[in-house]
N, C-alpha and C positions, 0 to 999 in steps of 0.2 A: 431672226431678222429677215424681212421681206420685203419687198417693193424698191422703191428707187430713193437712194439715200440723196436730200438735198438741203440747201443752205436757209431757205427762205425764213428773212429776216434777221441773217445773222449778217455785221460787216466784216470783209477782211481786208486788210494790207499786208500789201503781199511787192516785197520791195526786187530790185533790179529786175521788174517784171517788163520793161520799156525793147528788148532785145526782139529779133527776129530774123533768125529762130534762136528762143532761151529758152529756159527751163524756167521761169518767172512768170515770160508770156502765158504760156503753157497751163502753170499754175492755174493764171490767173483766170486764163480762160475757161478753163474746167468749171471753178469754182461760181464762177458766172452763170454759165450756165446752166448751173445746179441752183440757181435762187440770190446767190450771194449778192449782195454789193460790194463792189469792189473799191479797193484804194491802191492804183496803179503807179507805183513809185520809179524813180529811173533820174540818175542825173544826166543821162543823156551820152556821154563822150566823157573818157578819160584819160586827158594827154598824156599822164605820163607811164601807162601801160603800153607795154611796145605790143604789136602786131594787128592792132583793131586797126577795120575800114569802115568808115563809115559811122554813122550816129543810132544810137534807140532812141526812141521815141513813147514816151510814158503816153501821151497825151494819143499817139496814131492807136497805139491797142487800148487805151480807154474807146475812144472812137470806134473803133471794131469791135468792142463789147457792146455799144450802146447801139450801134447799128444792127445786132445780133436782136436786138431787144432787150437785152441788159443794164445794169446801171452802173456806171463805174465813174471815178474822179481819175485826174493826172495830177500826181505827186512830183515836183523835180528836185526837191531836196535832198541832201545828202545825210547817208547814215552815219557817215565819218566821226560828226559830231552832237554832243548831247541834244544841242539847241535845233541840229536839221532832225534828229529823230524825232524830237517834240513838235515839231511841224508837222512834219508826215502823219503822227497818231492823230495831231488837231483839227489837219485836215479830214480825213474819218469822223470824228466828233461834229465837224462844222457841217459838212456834207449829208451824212448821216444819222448823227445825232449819236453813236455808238461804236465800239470796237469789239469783236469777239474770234476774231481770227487774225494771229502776228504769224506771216512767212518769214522769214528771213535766209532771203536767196540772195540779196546781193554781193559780189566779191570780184576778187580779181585771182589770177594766177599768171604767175611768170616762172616758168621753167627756167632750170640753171642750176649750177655744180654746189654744193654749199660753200667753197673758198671763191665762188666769182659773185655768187650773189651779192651785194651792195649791202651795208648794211640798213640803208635808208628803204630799199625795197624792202627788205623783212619785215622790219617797221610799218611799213605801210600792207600788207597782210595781215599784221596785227590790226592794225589799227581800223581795216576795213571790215575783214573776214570774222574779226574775233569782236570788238571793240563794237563795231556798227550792229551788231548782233544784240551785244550787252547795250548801247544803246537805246535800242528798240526796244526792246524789251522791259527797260529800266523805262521808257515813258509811257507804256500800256501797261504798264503791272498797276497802279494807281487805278486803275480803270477796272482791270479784272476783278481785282480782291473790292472795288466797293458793289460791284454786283454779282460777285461769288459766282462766276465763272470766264474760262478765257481759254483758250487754244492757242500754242505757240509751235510751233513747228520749227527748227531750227536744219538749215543746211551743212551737212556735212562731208565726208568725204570717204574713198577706202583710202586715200593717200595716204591718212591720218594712222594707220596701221606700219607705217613703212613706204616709201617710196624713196628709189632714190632721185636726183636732182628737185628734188619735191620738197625741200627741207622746210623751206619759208610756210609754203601752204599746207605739209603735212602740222607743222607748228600750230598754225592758226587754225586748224580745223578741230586736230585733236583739245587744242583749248576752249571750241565751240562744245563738243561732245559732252566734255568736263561740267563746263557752264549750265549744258542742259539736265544732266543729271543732277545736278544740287537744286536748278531750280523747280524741278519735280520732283524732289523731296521735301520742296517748301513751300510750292504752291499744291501739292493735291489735298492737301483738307481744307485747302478755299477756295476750290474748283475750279484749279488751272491745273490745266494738262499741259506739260513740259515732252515734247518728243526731240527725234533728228530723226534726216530723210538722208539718204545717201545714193544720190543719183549717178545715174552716169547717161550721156545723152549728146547726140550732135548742137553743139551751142556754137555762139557766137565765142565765147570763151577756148572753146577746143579750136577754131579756125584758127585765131590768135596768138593758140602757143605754139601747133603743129607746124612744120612745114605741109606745101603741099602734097606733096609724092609719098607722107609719110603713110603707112595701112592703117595705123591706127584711126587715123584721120576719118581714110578711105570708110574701115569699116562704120565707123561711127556712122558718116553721113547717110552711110546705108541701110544700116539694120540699125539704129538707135534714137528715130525719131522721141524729140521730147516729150511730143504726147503721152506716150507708154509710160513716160516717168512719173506723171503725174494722178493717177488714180490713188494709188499707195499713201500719196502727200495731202489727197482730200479726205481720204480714212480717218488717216491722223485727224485733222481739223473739225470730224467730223463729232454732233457733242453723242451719239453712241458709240464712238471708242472706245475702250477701256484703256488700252493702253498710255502709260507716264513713264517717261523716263528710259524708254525703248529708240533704238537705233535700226531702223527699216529700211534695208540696202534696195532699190525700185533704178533697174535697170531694164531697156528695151522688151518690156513684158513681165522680166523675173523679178521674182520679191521674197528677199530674203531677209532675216533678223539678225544684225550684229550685234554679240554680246559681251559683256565681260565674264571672266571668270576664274575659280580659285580653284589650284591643285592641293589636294589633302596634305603635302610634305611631310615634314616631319616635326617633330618635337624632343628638343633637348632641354633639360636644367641644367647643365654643362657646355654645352656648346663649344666646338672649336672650328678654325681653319678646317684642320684636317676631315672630320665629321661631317661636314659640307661638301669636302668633295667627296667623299667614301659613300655619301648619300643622294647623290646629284641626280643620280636614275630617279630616285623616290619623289626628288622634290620637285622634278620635272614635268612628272609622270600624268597625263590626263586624266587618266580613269577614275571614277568615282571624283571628277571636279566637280563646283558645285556653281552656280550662278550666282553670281555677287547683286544681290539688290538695293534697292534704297534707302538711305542712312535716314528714315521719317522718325526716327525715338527721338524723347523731348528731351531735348539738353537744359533744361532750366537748373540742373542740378549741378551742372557742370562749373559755372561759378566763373564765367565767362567778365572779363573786365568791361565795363562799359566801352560803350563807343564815345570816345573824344567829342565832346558838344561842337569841337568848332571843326573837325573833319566833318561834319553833315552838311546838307545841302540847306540854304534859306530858305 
C-alpha cells in the first residue's frame, strides 16, 4: 500500500459530528478532507444530559468543511428513533445520491454509582448509544447490500470491559460491540464491513461528566486532542481495509486492537462442582488462548423457525 489513502467519491455519515471539540467533528473532518462527502449529523443540545454548555452545531462544521473546499450537508435529526435515522441516510441519498460510510459516534454518558443511576437514564443510554446505532445502521443496510458494498464503523468504548460508576454506558457500549460483531458476520459476503472504534479523546462529552479540577479531565485536554483519534476510524472506512468485525482502541496517537478470546480449559464427561474448582487455575489460564472469530457458517441447516409475518416491518 502506497500513497495517500482517500475517500473521493465515496458518501459518509458520520452522526454526533456537530460538537466542538468531538470526536465526530474530527471524524468528520478528516474524512473530508480525504475526498469524502460528508453528512454532518447533530441534534444540536440535549436537555436532559446534565453538565453540557452550550450547543453543536451540525450545520457550523458542515460550513467549515465547505469553506475548507469540501462538500458536506447538516443533518439535525435524531438517532434515537427509527424514523430520525431514516432521515439522516435520506439526507445522504438526497444530497448525494449515495451512502458508503455509517459512523456512528453519537451518544451520551452520565457518570454515577449503579444504585443512583435512574432507571430512565439507563434507558436512555440504551436507547441512544445502543438503539441509535442499530438504528442507523438498520436504514443504510438497504443501501449497502443493493450495491454490495458499505463501511460501518461503530463507536465504542474501554468502559465496555469494566468500569466502575460506568454501568449504564459500559451496558450500552458493550451492546454496541456485540451488535458489530454479528453484523460482520452478516454483511461481509455482501460487502459490508462491520468494525468498532474505541476512542478516547478531549470532547465536549468528557467536559460534561468531569468536574473541573478533575486530572483526568486535565490530562485529556492536554495530551488527547481528538484529531489523533481519528486516523485509525478512517482506516476502518477506508474500502482497502481488510478488517470486519475488529475493535481498534485509537487513543492520543496509540492504536491498539481489542479482542476477544478463549482459554483452552478443560473438559469433563462427568463434570462436578468440585472438578471446577480443583480446575480453576487450568480454566483460567491464558496460555495457548485462542481468538474467538466470526460465526460467518451458513446456518440454513439449523432449521431456524420463521420470522412471524406480522413482527416485520411494512
Amino acid at each position: 500500500m502506497g500513497g495517500e489513502f482517500r475517500f473521493d467519491g465515496r458518501v459518509a455519515v458520520v452522526t454526533g459530528a456537530g460538537g466542538n471539540p468531538s470526536l465526530g467533528r474530527a471524524h468528520a473532518m478528516l474524512l473530508a478532507q480525504r475526498g469524502a462527502c460528508v453528512v454532518v449529523n447533530d441534534i444540536g443540545f440535549d436537555p436532559d444530559t446534565p453538565g453540557y454548555t452550550g450547543r453543536a452545531s451540525a450545520e457550523a462544521v458542515a460550513a467549515e468543511i465547505r469553506e475548507a473546499g469540501g462538500r458536506a450537508v447538516a443533518s439535525t435529526d435524531t438517532v434515537a428513533s427509527g424514523e430520525g435515522a431514516a432521515a439522516i441516510i435520506e439526507t445522504a441519498i438526497e444530497a448525494f445520491g449515495r451512502i458508503d460510510i455509517l459512523v456512528n459516534n453519537a451518544g451520551i454518558s452520565i457518570g454515577a454509582p449503579f444504585d443512583v443511576m435512574t432507571p430512565r437514564d439507563f434507558e436512555r443510554h440504551i436507547q441512544i448509544n445502543l438503539m441509535g446505532a442499530y438504528h442507523c445502521c438498520r436504514a443504510a443496510w438497504p443501501h449497502f447490500k443493493t450495491q454490495g458494498y458499505g463501511r460501518i464503523v461503530n463507536t465504542t468504548s474501554a468502559a465496555m470491559t469494566g468500569f466502575a460508576s460506568q454501568a449504564a454506558y459500559a451496558t450500552s457500549k458493550g451492546g454496541l460491540w456485540s451488535l458489530t460483531r454479528a453484523l460482520a458476520a452478516e454483511g461481509g459476503a455482501r460487502g459490508i464491513q462491520v468494525n468498532a472504534v474505541s476512542p478516547g479523546a478531549f470532547t465536549r462529552m468528557v467536559s460534561a461528566m468531569l468536574q473541573e479540577d478533575s486530572p483526568l479531565l486535565q490530562h485529556s485536554q492536554a495530551s488527547l486532542p481528538a484529531e489523533l483519534a481519528s486516523p485509525a476510524l478512517a482506516w476502518l472506512c477506508h474500502e482497502d481495509c481488510p478488517a470486519n468485525g475488529e475493535c481498534i482502541d485509537s487513543v492520543g496517537g496509540s492504536v491498539q486492537r481489542t479482542f476477544i478470546a478463549r482459554t483452552r480449559g478443560i473438559s469433563s464427561p462427568s463434570l462436578t462442582i468440585e472438578e471446577v474448582a480443583a480446575q480453576w487455575d487450568a480454566i483460567v489460564a491464558e496460555d495457548d488462548a485462542e481468538t474467538v472469530g466470526l460465526a460467518t457458517h451458513d446456518t440454513s441447516d439449523w432449521k431456524i423457525r420463521p420470522y412471524a409475518a406480522e413482527n416485520q416491518d411494512a
